[in-house]
Structure formats: structure tokens, C-alpha cells
Backbone as CSV, one residue per row, in Angstrom:
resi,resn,N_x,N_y,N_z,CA_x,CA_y,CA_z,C_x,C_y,C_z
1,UNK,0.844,-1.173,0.000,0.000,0.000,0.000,0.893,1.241,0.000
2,UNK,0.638,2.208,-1.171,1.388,3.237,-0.889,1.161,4.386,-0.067
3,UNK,1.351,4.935,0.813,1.039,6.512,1.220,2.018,7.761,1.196
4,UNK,1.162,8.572,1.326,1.508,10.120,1.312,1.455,10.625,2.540
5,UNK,2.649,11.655,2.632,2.528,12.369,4.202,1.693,13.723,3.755
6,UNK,0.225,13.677,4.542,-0.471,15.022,4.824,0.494,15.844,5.449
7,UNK,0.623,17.075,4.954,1.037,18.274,5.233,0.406,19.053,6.313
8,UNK,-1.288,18.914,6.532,-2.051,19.337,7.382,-2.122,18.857,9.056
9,UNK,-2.278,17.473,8.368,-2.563,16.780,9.878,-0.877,16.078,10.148
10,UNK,0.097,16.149,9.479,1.298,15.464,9.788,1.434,14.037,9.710
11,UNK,0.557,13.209,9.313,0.433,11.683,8.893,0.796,11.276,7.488
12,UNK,0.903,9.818,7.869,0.611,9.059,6.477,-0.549,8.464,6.389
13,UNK,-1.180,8.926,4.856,-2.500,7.714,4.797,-2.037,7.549,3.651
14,UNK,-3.169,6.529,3.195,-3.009,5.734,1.751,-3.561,7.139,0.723
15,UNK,-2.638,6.591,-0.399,-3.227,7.798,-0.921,-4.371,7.632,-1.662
16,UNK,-5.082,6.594,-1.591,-6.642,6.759,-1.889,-7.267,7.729,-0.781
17,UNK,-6.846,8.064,0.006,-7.572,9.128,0.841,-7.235,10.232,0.489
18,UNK,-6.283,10.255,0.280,-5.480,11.587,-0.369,-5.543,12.493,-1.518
19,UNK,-5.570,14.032,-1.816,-5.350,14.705,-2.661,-4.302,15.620,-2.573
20,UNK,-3.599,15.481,-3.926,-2.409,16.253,-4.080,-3.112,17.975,-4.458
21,UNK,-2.680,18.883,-3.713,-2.921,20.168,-3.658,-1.805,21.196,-4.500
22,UNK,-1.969,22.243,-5.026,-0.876,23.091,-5.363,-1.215,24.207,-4.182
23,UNK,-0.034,24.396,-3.809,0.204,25.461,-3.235,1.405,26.833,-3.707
24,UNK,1.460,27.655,-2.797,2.651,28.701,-3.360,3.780,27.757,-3.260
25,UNK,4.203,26.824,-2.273,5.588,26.395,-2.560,5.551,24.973,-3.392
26,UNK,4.727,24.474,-4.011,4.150,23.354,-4.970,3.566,22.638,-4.640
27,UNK,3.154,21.616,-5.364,1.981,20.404,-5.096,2.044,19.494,-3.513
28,UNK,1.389,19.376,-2.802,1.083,19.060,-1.369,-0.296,18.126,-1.333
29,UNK,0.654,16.960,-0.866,0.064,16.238,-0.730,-1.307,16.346,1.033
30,UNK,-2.499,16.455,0.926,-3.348,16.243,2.070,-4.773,15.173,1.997
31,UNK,-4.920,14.989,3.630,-5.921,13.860,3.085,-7.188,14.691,3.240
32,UNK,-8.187,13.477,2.658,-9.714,14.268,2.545,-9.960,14.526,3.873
33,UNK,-9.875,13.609,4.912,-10.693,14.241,6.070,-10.459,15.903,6.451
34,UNK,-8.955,16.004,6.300,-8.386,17.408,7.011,-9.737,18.194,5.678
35,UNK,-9.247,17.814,4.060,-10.216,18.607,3.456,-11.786,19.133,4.102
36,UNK,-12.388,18.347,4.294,-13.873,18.000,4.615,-13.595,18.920,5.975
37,UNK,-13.098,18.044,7.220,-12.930,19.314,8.499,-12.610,21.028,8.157
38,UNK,-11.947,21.411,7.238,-11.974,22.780,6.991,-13.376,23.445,6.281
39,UNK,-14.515,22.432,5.697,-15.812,23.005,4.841,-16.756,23.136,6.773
40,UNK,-16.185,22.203,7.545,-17.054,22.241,8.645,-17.336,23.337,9.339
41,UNK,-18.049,23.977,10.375,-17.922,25.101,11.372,-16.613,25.213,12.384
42,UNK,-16.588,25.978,13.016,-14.999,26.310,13.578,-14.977,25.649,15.017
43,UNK,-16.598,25.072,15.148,-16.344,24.316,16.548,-15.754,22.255,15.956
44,UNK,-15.984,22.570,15.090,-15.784,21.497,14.439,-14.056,21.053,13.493
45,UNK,-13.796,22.448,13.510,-12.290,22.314,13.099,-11.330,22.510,13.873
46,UNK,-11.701,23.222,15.558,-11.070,23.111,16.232,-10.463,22.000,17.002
47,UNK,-12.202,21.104,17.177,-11.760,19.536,17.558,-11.001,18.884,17.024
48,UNK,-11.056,19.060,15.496,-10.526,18.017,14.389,-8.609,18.259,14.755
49,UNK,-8.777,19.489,14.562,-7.220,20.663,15.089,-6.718,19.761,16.571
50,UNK,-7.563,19.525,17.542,-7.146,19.378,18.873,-6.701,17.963,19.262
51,UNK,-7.870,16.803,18.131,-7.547,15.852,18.187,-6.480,15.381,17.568
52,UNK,-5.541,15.890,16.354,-4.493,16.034,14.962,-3.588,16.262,16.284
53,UNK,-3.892,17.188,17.328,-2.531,17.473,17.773,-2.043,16.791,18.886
54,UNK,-2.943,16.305,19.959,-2.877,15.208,20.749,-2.460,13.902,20.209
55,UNK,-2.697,13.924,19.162,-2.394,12.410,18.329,-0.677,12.527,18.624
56,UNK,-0.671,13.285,17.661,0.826,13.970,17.511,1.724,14.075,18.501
57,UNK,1.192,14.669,19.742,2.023,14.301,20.746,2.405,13.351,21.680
58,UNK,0.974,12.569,21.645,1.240,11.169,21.981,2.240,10.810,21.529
59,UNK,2.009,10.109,20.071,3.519,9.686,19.223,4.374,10.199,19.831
60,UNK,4.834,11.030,19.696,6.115,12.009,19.753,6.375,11.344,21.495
61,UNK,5.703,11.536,22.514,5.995,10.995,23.874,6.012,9.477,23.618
62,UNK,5.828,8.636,22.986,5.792,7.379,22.431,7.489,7.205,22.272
63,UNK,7.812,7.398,20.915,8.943,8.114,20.216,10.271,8.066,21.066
64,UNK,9.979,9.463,21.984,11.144,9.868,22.957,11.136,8.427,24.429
65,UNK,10.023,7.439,24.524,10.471,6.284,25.672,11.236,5.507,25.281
66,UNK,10.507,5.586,23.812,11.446,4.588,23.491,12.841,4.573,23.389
67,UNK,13.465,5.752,22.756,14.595,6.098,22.402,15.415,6.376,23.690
68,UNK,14.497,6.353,24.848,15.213,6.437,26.726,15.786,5.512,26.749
69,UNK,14.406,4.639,26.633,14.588,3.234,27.141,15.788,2.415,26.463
70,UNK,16.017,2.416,24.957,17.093,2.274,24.192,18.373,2.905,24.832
71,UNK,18.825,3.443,25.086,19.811,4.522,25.507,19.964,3.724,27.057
72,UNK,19.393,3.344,27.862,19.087,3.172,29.329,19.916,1.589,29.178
73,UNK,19.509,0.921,28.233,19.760,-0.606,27.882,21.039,-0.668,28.118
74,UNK,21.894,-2.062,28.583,23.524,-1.599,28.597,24.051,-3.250,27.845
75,UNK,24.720,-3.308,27.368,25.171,-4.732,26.726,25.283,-5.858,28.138
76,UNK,24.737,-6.754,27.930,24.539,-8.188,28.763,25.878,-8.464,29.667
């Protein structure tokens, strides 16, 4: 399965979800949902916004245990 990294939400999806966008600095790849959440109301893009970014930092605190915990490890 191939994917594309959204520019919006910072993921990979498949790029059947995906549309490639032009922008000022060139074509940008994003997926439909982020599309669709921006036609929504602003109580509705904020969630979409809040949940994109909690995701994000999860990972990212995910990410950095691991790379502790790696580092912490000492040869047998």
C-alpha cells in the first residue's frame, strides 16, 4: 500500500484518501478528512485541530520512551 505524508494533519494515509494540492511552494500532498474538516464550522475544526494534535504528541511521547529506554539498555 502506498502513502503520502499530509502536510495538514502530519500523517501518512493511503493515498486513496489523499489529494495532491498546489500550493505557493508546490503540489502538497493532504488527506480528505483534514479537506472536509476545513468546509465544517470552527467548533468542528477546532476539535478536528485538537484531536491532529494530541495524536501527535502522543507519538512524539511514544517516540522519545522509546529512544530512553534504548539509551538506558547496557550490553549483557
Amino acid at each position: 500500500m502506498t502513502t503520502a505524508y499530509c502536510y495538514h494533519c502530519g500523517r501518512h494515509h493511503p493515498i486513496e484518501e489523499m489529494r495532491q494540492l498546489v500550493t505557493k511552494t508546490g503540489k502538497r500532498w493532504r488527506c480528505i478528512k483534514s479537506i472536509e474538516a476545513t468546509k465544517a464550522g470552527r467548533e468542528t475544526r477546532d476539535a478536528f485541530g485538537k484531536r491532529v494534535t494530541a495524536d501527535n504528541k502522543s507519538q512524539c511521547q511514544s517516540k522519545a520512551r522509546i529512544t530512553l529506554n534504548a539509551g538506558q539498555q547496557t550490553p549483557g
